[in-house]
C-alpha positions, 0 to 999 in steps of 0.5 A, a space after each residue: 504520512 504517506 505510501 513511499 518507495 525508497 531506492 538506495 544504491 552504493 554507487 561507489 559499488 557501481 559500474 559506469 556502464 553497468 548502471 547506464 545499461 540499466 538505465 536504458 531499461 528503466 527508460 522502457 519501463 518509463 514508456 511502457 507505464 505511461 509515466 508523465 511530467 508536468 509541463 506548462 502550454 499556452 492554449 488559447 492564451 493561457 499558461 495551462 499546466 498539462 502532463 507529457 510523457 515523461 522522457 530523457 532531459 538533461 540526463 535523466 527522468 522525472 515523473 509526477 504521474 501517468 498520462 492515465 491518473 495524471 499528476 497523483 505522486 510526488 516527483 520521482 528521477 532518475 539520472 543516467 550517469 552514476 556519477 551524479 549519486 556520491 556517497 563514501 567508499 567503505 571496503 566491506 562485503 555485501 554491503 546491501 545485506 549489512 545494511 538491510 540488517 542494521 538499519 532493524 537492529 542497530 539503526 545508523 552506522 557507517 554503511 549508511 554513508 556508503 548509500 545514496 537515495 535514489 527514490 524516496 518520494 510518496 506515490 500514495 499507491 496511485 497508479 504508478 506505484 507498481 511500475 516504478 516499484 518495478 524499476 526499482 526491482 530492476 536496479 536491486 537485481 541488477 546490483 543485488 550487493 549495492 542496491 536495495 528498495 524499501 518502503 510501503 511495499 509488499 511481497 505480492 507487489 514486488 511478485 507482481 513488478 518483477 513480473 511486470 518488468 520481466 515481460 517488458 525487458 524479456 529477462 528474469 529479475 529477481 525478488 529483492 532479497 529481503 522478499 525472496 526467503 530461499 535465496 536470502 537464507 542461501 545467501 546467509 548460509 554461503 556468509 557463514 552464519 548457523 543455527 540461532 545467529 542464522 535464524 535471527 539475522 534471516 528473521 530480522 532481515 526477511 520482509 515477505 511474512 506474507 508470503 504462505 510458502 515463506 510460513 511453511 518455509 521456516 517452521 521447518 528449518 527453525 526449530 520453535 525454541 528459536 522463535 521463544 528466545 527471539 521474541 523473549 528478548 523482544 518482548 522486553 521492549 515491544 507492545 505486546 500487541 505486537 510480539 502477539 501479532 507477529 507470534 499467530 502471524 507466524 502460525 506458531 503454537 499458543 504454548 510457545 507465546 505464554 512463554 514469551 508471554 511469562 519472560 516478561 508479564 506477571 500479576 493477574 491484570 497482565 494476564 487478563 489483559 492478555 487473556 482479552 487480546 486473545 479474545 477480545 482484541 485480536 489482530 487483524 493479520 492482513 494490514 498488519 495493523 490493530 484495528 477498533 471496530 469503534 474506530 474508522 479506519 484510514 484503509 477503508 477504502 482498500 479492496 483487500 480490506 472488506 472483511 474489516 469493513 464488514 466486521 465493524 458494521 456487524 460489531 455495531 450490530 451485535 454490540 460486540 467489539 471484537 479485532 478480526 483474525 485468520 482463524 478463529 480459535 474455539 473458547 473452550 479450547 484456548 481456555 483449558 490451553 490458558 488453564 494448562 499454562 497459568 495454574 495459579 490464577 482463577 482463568 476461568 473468572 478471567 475468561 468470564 470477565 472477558 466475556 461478560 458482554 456477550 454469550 460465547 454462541 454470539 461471537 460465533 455466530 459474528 464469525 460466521 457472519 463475517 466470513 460468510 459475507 466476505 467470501 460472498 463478496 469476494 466471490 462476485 466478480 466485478 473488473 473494477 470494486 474500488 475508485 482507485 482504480 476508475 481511471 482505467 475505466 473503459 466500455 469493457 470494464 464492470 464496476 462494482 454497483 454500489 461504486 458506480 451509483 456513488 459516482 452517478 450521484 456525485 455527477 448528477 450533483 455536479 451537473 446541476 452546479 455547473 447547469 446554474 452556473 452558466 445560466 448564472 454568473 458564468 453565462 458571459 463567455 469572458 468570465 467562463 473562460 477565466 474561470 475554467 483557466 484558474 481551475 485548470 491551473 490551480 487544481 488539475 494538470 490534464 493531458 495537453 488534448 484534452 486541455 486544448 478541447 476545453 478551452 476551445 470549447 468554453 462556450 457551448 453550453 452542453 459540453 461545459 456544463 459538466 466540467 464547470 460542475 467538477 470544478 465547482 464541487 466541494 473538495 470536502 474529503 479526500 473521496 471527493 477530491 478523487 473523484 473529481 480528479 477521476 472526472 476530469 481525466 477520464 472523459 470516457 467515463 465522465 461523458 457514460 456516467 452523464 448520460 446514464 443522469 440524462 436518461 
């Protein structure tokens, strides 16, 4: 489990030259995003693990991390000579787009054997997520027939690293092409695919459904009978959840999906259940995902997410379980639709059923509560709403204060720990010092400065106390352990945050 980005070229499709020109920009990429490796330095006698700027060695780049976050992803390389990715040599046109296509339908074949990973290392959407999701973005345009990316990725952050890589190399870069659906569908069209074969390869193929022009774009070059027979083939094998999700996702007509629904459900629990979907276990469209408000969510902590989190906490209240949606669709309205549609069953009961639990002004009234709050949310503006992002703090940067109360707290906290540790058992300076020496390079790689500082400074007492509290404090979640992470890299914040205990 984990956030990836995966690279994969054809380097048989490649260019010597080529590639080593686009390998001289994605080293500017490097420098520009502050990417980082981890190397081992004696200070003060010790063997200490610290970040360096990640640069060329033996012909290429490596990065653990950034000389803001420090080492936070898995390792990620690049090699300057193409030479170093082997891979079969199979004669066939646009290998890129074949790929893209089998590996939705089919799954293996023998183009797989034409590609080579480049990347394909987690970065957990750490800080340098975006900017080797750039260079990544680069290669795919550079070679668009022998290079793809995939992964955990979305159309807006490949918008967002294309402009990214755009302002540092100061020349246009393409979407890749599974998130650029004008250029995809020209693409299949100059191919020779028409009609039904058209739609279903640029439907399979296509990734960037969250894209709103992308909505509008295929409602009308597609006509709806398209869509029926995609997913009447489809519902034969997927969780209805899923064709339901993808069906209001795509903003179609409830007409059309009861008869997706009906090429493959009969009998009155089908429909109930399908009835309650509609009701009472919406999609949450944004993640993708479908979520129980009795459950806690892994995405809690996403900014995007606070709609969600707010919706379970007045479920909770309301004693109502319900999936939140785009839209909420009228009772009375979706009832008569489900009426027009399933004459012979008793849908009127099936609706009671459905909401038995609770009156139809309650989940109304829950609705309105949900997108009140979120748009109140949303609305303040804050630099900084989610931890993730407190490595880039500085005096200028505002931080949502529920945020920054949770991280006083936990300061305050490590400061009394490390407070009684040095009038305790790390009051003598030799056992301090190797204390602070197993942390160091157990559990943090920090930058070579600040590393020397701590070991040179082990012995005074104010300035330890709280660097000695952060190594003390339990890594009980991985909240916890990114603060501390946080902490540690970011003295800035670290030292504003102690002072706001002190006063």
């Amino acid at each position: 489990m984990g956030i990836y980005i995966f690279g994969e070229i054809a380097p048989t499709k490649i260019n010597k030259e080529a590639w080593e020109k686009t390998y001289e920009d994605t080293l500017k990429l490097v420098k520009y995003g502050q990417l980082a490796e981890c190397e081992y330095k004696y200070i003060n006698g010790y063997k200490i693990p610290c970040v360096v700027p990640a640069v060329e060695k033996d012909g290429c780049w490596s990065a653990t991390g950034d000389m803001v976050a420090g080492k936070c992803i898995e390792k990620y390389s690049l090699y300057r000579d193409i030479s170093h990715y082997t891979a079969k040599d199979i004669n066939i046109n646009n290998p890129a787009l074949e790929l893209l296509y089998n590996r939705k339908t089919v799954g293996k074949t023998n183009i797989d054997d034409m590609f080579k990973m480049y990347f394909g290392s987690k970065t957990q959407g750490n800080n340098p997520h975006m900017i080797l999701l750039s260079i990544a973005c680069v290669i795919s345009n550079d070679f668009p027939e022998a290079a793809i990316v995939h992964g955990d990725i979305t159309h807006a952050q490949c918008v967002k690293a294309c402009e990214l890589a755009e302002k540092v190399l100061g020349r246009h870069i393409d979407l890749p092409i599974q998130y650029d659906h004008e250029r995809l569908y020209s693409l299949l069209i100059n191919e020779g695919y028409t009609e039904y074969k058209l739609f279903e390869r640029f439907y399979t193929i296509y990734n960037g459904w969250t894209d709103n022009k992308y909505i509008g774009f295929i409602h009308n070059k597609f006509p709806e009978e398209y869509f029926i027979r995609y997913y009447t083939d489809k519902i034969k094998s997927w969780p209805l959840d899923i064709v339901v999700k993808e069906w209001l996702e795509r903003q179609l007509s409830l007409e059309g999906l009861f008869e997706v629904y009906k090429s493959n459900y009969t009998g009155n629990k089908s429909l109930q259940d399908f009835i309650n979907k509609l009701i009472l276990g919406q999609i949450h469209i944004r993640d993708k995902t479908i979520y129980s408000f009795s459950e806690k969510s892994e995405y809690d902590d996403i900014p995007d997410d606070i709609d969600m989190m707010l919706a379970r906490f007045m479920a909770k209240v309301s004693g109502y379980s319900r999936y939140i949606i785009n839209a909420y669709i009228p009772h009375k309205e979706l009832m008569a639709k489900f009426i027009y549609a399933f004459p012979s069953y008793s849908v009127r009961d099936m609706f009671d059923k459905a909401l038995s639990n609770c009156s139809n002004s309650k989940i109304e009234e829950l609705y309105k509560q949900v997108f009140d709050l979120s748009d109140k949310i949303a609305s303040k503006q804050y630099d900084i709403q989610d931890l993730r992002f407190m490595y880039l703090w500085d005096d200028n940067k505002t931080v949502e204060p529920t945020l920054w109360n949770r991280m006083l707290e936990f300061v305050r906290t490590a400061e009394k720990l490390g407070r009684d540790a040095i009038s305790g058992s790390l009051k003598k300076s030799d056992n301090r010092l190797a204390y602070i020496c197993k942390y160091l390079g157990k559990y943090y790689a920090l930058p070579e400065e600040l590393a020397e500082k701590i070991l040179t400074k082990f012995a005074d007492d104010e300035y330890i106390a709280k660097y000695i509290g952060i190594f003390g404090m339990p890594f009980d979640d991985l909240d916890s352990h990114r603060m501390c992470h946080i902490l540690m890299m970011n003295e800035k914040l670290l030292d504003r945050l102690i002072k706001d205990v002190r006063v």
